[in-house]
C-alpha positions as CSV (number, residue, x, y, z in Angstrom):
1,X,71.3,129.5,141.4
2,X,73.3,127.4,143.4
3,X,71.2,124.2,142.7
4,X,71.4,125.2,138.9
5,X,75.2,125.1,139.4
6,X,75.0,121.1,141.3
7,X,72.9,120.2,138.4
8,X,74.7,121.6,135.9
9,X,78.0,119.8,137.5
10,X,76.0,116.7,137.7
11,X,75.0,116.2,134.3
12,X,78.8,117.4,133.1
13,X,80.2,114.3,135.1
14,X,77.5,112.0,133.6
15,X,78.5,112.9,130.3
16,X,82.1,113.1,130.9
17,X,81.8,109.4,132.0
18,X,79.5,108.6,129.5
19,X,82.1,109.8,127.1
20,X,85.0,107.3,128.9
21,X,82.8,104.4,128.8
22,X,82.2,104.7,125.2
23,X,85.7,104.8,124.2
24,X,86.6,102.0,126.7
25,X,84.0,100.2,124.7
26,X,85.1,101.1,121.6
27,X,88.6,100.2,122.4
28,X,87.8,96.9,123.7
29,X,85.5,96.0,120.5
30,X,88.7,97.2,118.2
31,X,90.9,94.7,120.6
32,X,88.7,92.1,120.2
33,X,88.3,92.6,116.4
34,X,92.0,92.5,115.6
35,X,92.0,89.5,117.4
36,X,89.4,88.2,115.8
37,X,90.7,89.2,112.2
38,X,94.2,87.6,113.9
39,X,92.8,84.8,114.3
40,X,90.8,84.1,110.6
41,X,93.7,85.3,108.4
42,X,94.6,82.8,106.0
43,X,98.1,81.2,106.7
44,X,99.9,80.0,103.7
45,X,101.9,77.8,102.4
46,X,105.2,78.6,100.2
47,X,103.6,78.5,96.6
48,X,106.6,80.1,94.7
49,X,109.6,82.7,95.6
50,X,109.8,85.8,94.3
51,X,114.1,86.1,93.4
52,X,115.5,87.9,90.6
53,X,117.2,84.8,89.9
54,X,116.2,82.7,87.4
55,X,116.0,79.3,89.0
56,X,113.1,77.1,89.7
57,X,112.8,73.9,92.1
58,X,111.6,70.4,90.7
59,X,109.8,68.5,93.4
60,X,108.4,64.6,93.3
61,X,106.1,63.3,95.6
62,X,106.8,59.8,97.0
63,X,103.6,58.1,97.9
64,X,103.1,54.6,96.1
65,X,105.7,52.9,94.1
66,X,109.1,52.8,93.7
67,X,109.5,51.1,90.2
68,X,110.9,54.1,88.4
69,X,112.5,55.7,91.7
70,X,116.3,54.7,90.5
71,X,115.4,55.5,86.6
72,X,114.7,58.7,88.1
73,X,117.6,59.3,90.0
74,X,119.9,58.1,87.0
75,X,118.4,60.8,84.5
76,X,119.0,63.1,87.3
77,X,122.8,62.1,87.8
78,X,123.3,62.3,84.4
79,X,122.0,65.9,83.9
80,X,123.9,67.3,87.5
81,X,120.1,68.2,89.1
82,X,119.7,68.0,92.7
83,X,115.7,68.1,93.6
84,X,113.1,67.6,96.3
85,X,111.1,64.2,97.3
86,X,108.3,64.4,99.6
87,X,108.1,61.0,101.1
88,X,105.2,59.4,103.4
89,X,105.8,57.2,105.8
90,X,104.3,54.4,103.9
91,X,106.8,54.7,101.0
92,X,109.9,55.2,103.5
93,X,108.9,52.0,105.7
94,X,108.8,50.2,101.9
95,X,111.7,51.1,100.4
96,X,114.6,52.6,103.2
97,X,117.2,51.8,100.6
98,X,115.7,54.2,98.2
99,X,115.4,57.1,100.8
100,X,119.1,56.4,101.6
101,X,120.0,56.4,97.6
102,X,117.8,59.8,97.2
103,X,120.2,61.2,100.3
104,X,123.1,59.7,99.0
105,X,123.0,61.4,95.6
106,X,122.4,65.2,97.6
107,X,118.7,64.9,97.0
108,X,116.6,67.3,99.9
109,X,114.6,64.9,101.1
110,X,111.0,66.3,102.4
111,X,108.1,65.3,104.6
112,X,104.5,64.0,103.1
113,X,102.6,63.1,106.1
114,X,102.8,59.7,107.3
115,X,99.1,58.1,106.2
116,X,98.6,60.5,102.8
117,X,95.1,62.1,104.7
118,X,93.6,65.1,104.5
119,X,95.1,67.0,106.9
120,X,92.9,69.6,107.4
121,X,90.5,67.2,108.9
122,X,92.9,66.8,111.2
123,X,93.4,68.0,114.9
124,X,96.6,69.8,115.6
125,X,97.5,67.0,117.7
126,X,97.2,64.7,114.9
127,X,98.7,66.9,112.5
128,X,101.9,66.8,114.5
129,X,102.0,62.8,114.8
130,X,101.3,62.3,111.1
131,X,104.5,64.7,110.3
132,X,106.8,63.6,113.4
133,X,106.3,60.1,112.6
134,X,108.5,60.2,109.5
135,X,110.7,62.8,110.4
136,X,112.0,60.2,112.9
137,X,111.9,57.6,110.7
138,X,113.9,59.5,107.8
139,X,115.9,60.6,111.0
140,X,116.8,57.0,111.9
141,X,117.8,55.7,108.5
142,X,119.6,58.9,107.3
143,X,120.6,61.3,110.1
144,X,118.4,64.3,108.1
145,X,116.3,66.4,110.1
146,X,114.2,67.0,107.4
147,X,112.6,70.6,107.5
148,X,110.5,70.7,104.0
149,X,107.1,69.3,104.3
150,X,104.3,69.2,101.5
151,X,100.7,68.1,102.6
152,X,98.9,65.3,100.9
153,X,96.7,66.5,98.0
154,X,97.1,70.2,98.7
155,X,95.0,70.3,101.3
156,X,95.7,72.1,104.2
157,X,94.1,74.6,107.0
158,X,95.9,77.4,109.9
159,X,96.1,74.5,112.2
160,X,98.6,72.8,109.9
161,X,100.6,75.5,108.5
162,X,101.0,76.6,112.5
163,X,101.7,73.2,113.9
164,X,104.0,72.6,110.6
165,X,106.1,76.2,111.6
166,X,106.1,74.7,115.0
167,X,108.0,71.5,114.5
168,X,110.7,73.7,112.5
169,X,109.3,73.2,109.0
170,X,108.4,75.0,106.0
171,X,105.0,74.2,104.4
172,X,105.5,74.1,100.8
173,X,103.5,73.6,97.7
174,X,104.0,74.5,93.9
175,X,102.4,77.1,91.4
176,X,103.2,74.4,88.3
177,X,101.8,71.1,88.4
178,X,103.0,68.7,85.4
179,X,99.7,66.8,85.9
180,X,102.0,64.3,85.2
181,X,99.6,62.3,87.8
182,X,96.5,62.3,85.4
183,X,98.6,59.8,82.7
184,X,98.2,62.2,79.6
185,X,101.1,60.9,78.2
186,X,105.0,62.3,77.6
187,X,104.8,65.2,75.8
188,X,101.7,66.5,77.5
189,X,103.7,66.6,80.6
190,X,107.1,68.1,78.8
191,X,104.4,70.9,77.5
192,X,102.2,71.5,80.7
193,X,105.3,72.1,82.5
194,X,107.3,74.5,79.8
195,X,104.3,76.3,78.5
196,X,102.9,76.4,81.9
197,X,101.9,80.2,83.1
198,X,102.8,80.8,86.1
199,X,106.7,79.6,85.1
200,X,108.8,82.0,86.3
201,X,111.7,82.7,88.5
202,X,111.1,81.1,91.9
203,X,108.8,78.1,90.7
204,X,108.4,75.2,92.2
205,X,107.2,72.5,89.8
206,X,105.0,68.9,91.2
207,X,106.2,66.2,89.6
208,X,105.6,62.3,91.0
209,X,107.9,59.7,91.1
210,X,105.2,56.9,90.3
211,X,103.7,58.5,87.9
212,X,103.1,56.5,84.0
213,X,105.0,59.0,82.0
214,X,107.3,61.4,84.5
215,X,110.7,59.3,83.5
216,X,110.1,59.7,80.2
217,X,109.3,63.7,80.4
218,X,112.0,64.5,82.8
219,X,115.2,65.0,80.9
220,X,113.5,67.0,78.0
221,X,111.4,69.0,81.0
222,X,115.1,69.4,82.8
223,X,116.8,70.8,79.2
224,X,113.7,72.1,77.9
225,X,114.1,74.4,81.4
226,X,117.8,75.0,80.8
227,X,116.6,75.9,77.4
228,X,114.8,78.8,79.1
229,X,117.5,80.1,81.2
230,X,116.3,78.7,84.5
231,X,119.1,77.1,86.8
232,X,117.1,74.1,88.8
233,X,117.5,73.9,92.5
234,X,116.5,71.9,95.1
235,X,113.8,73.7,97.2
236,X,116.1,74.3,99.9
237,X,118.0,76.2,98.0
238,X,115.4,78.4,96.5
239,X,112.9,79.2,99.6
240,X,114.1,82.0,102.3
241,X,114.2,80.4,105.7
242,X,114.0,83.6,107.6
243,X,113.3,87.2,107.3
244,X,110.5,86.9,105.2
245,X,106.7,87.9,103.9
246,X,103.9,85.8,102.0
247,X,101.9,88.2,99.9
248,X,98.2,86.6,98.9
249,X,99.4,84.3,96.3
250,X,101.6,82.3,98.9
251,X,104.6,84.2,96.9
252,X,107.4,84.3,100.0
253,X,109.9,87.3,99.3
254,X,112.2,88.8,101.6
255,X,111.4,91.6,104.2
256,X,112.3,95.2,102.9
257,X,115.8,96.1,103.7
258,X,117.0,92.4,103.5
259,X,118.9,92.1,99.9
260,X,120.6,88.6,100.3
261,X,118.9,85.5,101.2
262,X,120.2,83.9,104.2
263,X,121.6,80.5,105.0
264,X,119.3,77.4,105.5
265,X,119.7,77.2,110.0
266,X,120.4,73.7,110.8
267,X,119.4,72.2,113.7
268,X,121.8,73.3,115.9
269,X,120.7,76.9,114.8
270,X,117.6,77.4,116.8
271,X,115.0,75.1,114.8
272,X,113.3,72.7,117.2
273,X,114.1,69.0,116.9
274,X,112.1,66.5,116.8
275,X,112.2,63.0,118.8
């Protein structure tokens, strides 16, 4: 009887630690696997801003010439719109006295990478050159710590959305593009952009300022807009800069509970700067 009883006790403890091993393992595994999914979640860019508001942001990319940069800016003076340029560091180290003219008529001026690669080719290391190269640059011939960067072609990967929220910048790209790039001619742009589906509160619309056709789209794209209801905004005016989600479609809204968008932080705020 009395053996019965050590056995019995025996096999009791073996199970009981068979039972804590198991859940030890399957807690580890569950760790490990949130880590894991942690670690392969897509991170997006900003696509487009869900806001009651009806405004929408006009961007142009900055990557070749300059020939139609101050017809550009004119047609923009005339109609009171403030934009976005993304520049590279090609087109700043070309023409400084057009980045200083975009900043001088209240223009945001963005980041585009300073060599126009594909950046998620790229190590994180050289992710962070190819953006802090012009941000000192733009830095040096404007005082703007720029904090808006848009990667060459689209393209882009977790390293550089992480390393782009690391240097104190939003990663932004559009959900309306005027294929104004692909030389269709005037009023294919004018109706790509105001026909375009996804227009909507919160857009953000890719435009280029080298492209054939943009100058002579832009004012009935700007009215055409108006037309609509939309107020136009530069992009830092439009994107939230903090307390905020992403939802799949790289749509940023606001946390639950926030109801007011807060203001851009400058430097000074918190953001880290750049040298």
């Amino acid at each position: 009887m009395e053996q019965n009883e050590k056995i019995y006790r025996t096999v009791r403890y073996g199970l009981l630690l068979f039972t804590l091993a198991f859940f030890l393992f399957a807690a580890t595994r569950t760790a490990t696997s949130i880590r894991e999914t942690a670690a392969t979640t897509k991170k997006l860019p900003i696509y487009c801003v869900k806001t009651e508001e009806k405004k929408v942001a006009l961007s142009f990319d900055a990557a070749w010439g300059n020939e139609d940069t101050r017809n550009i800016l004119d047609i923009l003076a005339k109609n009171d719109v403030h934009v976005t340029f993304f520049m590279t560091g090609e087109w700043v180290r070309k023409y400084p006295d057009d980045v200083k003219a975009i900043h001088a008529a209240g223009h945001d001026l963005g980041n585009h990478s300073e060599n126009h690669k594909q950046m998620s080719k790229l190590s994180a290391d050289q992710c962070r050159t190819e953006l802090e190269k012009v941000h000192n640059r733009v830095k040096e011939l404007t005082g703007v710590e720029m904090t808006l960067f848009r990667p060459p072609y689209g393209d882009y990967n977790n390293t550089l959305v992480t390393v782009t929220n690391e240097l104190g910048y939003h990663c932004v790209q559009w959900d309306v593009d005027s294929l104004d790039w692909k030389d269709y001619g005037t009023e294919s742009i004018i109706k790509t952009v105001l026909k375009h589906k996804h227009l909507g509160n919160g857009s953000i619309i890719l435009m280029h300022n080298g492209a054939k056709y943009t100058p002579a789209a832009l004012e009935a794209i700007i009215c055409g807009l108006r037309e609509q209801g939309f107020t136009i905004v530069p992009i830092s005016e439009l994107i939230y800069t903090r307390d905020y989600e992403m939802d799949h479609e790289g749509r940023q809204h606001l946390k639950e509970g926030v109801t007011m968008p807060l203001p851009t932080p400058t430097p000074e705020s918190g953001k880290l700067k750049i040298y």
